[in-house]
N, C-alpha and C positions, 0 to 999 in steps of 0.2 A: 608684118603685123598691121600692117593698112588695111582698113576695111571701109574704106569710102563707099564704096559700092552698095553696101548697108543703108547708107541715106540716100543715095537717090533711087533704092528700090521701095523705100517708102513711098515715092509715090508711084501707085501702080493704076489712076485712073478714076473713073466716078463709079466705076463698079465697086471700087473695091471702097473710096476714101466717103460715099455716101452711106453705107453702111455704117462706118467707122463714127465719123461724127456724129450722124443719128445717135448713134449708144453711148458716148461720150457725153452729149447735150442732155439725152436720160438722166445719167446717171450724175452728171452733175449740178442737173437742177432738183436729183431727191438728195444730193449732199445737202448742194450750197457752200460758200466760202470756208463757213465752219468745218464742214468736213473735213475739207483740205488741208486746215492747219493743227486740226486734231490726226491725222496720219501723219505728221510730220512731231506730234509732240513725243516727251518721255526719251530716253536716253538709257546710261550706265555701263557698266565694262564690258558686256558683249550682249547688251540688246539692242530694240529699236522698238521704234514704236506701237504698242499693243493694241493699238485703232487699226493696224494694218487688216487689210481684208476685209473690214466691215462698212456696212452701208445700208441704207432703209430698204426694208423689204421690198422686194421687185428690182431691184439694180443688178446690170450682170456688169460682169466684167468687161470692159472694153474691148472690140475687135483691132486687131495690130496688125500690121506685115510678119509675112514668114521670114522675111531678110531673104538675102542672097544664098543661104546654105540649109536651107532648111532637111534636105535628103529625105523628103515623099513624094519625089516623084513629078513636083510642080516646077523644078528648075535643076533641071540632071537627074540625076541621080535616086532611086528612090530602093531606100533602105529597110522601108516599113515591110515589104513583101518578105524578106529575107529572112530565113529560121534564125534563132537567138535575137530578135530587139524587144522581144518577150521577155523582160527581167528587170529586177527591181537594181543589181549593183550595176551602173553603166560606168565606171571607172575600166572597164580589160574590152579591149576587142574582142570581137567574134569571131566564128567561120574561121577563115584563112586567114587573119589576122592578129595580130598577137602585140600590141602594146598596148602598154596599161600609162594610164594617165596620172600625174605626178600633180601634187599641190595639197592642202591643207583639207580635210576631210568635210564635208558637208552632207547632210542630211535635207531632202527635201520633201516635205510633205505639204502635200494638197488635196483638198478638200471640195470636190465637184457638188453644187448645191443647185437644184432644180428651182430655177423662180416663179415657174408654172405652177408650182405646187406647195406653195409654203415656205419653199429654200431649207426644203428637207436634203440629205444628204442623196445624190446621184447613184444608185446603184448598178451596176454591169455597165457602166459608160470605159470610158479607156482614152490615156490620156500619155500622149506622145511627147517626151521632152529631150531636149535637146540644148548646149551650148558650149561654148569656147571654151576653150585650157589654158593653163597656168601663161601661156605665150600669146594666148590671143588670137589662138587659130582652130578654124573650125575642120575637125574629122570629113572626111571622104571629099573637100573642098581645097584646103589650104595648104600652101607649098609644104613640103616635108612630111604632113597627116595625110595624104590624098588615101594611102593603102590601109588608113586606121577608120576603126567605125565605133571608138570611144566614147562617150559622153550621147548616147543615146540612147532610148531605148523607151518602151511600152510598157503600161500597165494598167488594169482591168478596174476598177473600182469597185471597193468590198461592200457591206452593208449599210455603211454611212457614206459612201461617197468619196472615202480616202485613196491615194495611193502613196506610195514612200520612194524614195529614188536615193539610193549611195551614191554618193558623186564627189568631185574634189570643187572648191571654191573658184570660181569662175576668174578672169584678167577680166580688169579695163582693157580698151582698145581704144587708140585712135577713135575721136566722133560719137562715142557711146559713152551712154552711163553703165556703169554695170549691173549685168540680164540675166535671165533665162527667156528661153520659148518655150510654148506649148501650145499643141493643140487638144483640143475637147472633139471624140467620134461617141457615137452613139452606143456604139458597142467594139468590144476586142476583135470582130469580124471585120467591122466598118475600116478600125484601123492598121487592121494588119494586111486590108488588099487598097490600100491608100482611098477610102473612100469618101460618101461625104463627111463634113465636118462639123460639130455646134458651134463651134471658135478657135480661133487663133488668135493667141496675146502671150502678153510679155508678164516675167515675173521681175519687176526693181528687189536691188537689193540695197539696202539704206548705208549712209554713211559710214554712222560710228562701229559698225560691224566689218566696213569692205578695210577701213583703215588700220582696223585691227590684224587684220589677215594680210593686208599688202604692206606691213610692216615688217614680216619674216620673210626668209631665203626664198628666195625664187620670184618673188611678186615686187621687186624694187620697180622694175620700168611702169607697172599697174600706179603703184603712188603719185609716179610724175603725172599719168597719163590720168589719171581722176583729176586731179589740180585745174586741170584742163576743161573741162566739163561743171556739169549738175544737172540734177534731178528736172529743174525750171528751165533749162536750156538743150535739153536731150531732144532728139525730132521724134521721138516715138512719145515721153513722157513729158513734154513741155503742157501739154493743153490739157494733165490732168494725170494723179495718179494716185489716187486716196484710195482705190481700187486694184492697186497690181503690188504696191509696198510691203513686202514681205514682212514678219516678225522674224527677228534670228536672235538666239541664243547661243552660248557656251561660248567657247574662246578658240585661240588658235592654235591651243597645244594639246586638247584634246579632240578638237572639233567642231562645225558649229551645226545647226538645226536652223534650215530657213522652213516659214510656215506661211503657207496664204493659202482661205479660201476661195473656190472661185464660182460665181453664180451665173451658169450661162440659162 
C-alpha cells in the first residue's frame, strides 16, 4: 500500500511545475483567503462543503501531476486506446479482465465549464478518471491489480458539460489525502488516442464524508492512514484547494455522490 512514489513524481520539472503555479497564483488571487475558508466551511451527517467547486468567473481548476499510475500512456501503460474505457460504471474490468472492484458505492459527477466563454457548461469534451481502491492500489500498476483495469474509464460530455462515473469510494494511502484524477481532452477522439490535454488535476475528497465511509468493513487501515495526513499538508493540495473540494452527499449504506465543477 506504499505509494511514495506519488510524491516525488510530483515534482516533474519547470515544464511541468511553472504552469502549475501559474494557475494556482490565478486562481487564488480571484479567491483570496476568503475563499479558502469558505471551501472548508458547512458540515453534517454525509455532506461537505457547498462552496466546493466554485470561484469568480475566469478561475480554472488547478494543473496537478498524473502521479505514478496514471494508464495514458505517459508512464507505461496506456489504457486510453483500448476498446471498453468508454463507460460511465468503472467498478468491473474489461477486455480480458474480470474483477470487479469492492467498497462502498460512489457516484461521481463532474461538470466541465469553459472560462473562455462565460463558464458555460463544456460540451463534446471528455474526461478521463481514474483512482485507487478499497486497498489503496492502483489497477494495471499495483502488486496483485497489475491484470485488472478497474476504476477507469472515459466519458464524452453532454450538453451542459456533465459526465457521471459509478465507482466505489476511494482508500487513503500512505502520503495522500484522499483523491481522484482526472484528465480534461478536447474531445472523445482527443482521449481515446491518448492525446493532447486541457488538464490534469485532482479531485479532494473532504473529511467528514471520507470518515464516514472508512468507518465500515474494509476501509479500517484508510482511518489510521487519514490520521496521518490533511488537506494543509498533502503535496498536491497544501498550496490551495478551494478549487478541487468536492461536494458529497448520502451516506455509507446507501452510497455517496461526490460533485465538483471543473473550469478549465
Amino acid at each position: 500500500m506504499a505509494h511514495d512514489q506519488e510524491v516525488h513524481d510530483h515534482d516533474r520539472g519547470l515544464s511541468h511545475d511553472v504552469p502549475t503555479l501559474l494557475s494556482r497564483r490565478r486562481a487564488l488571487t480571484l479567491l483570496g483567503g476568503a475563499g479558502l475558508a469558505a471551501a472548508l466551511a458547512g458540515c453534517g451527517a454525509a455532506t461537505t462543503s457547498s462552496a466546493a467547486g466554485t470561484a469568480a468567473a475566469g478561475a480554472e481548476i488547478p494543473e496537478e501531476t498524473a502521479g505514478p499510475y496514471p494508464g495514458d500512456g505517459s508512464n507505461g501503460v496506456n489504457v486510453l486506446t483500448e476498446s471498453g474505457i468508454v463507460r460511465s460504471d468503472i467498478t468491473r474490468s474489461f477486455g480480458s479482465a474480470s474483477g470487479v472492484a469492492q467498497g462502498v458505492p460512489l457516484t461521481i459527477k463532474l461538470k466541465v465549464l469553459d472560462t473562455s466563454n462565460g463558464s458555460v457548461g463544456l460540451q463534446g469534451a471528455a474526461v478521463y478518471l481514474w483512482h485507487c481502491n478499497i486497498d489503496g492500489r492502483y489497477s494495471l500498476y499495483s502488486e496483485g491489480v497489475t491484470q485488472e483495469n478497474y476504476l477507469r474509464g472515459v466519458q464524452e460530455t453532454g450538453d451542459d458539460g456533465s459526465v457521471t462515473f459509478t465507482s466505489i469510494y476511494p482508500a487513503a494511502y500512505s502520503g495522500r489525502w484522499p483523491h481522484i484524477h482526472f484528465e480534461v481532452y478536447p474531445s472523445l477522439e482527443a482521449a481515446t488516442t491518448a492525446g493532447s490535454k486541457l488538464r490534469t488535476s485532482q479531485l479532494a475528497l473532504p473529511e467528514e464524508a471520507c470518515k464516514l465511509v472508512y468507518a465500515t468493513d474494509g476501509y479500517s487501515q484508510s482511518l489510521q492512514t487519514m490520521a496521518q495526513t490533511s488537506l494543509d499538508t498533502d503535496n498536491v493540495f497544501s498550496d490551495g484547494y478551494s478549487l478541487q473540494l468536492a461536494t458529497v452527499t448520502g451516506n455509507a449504506n446507501d452510497g455517496m455522490t461526490a460533485t465538483l465543477n471543473v473550469p478549465v
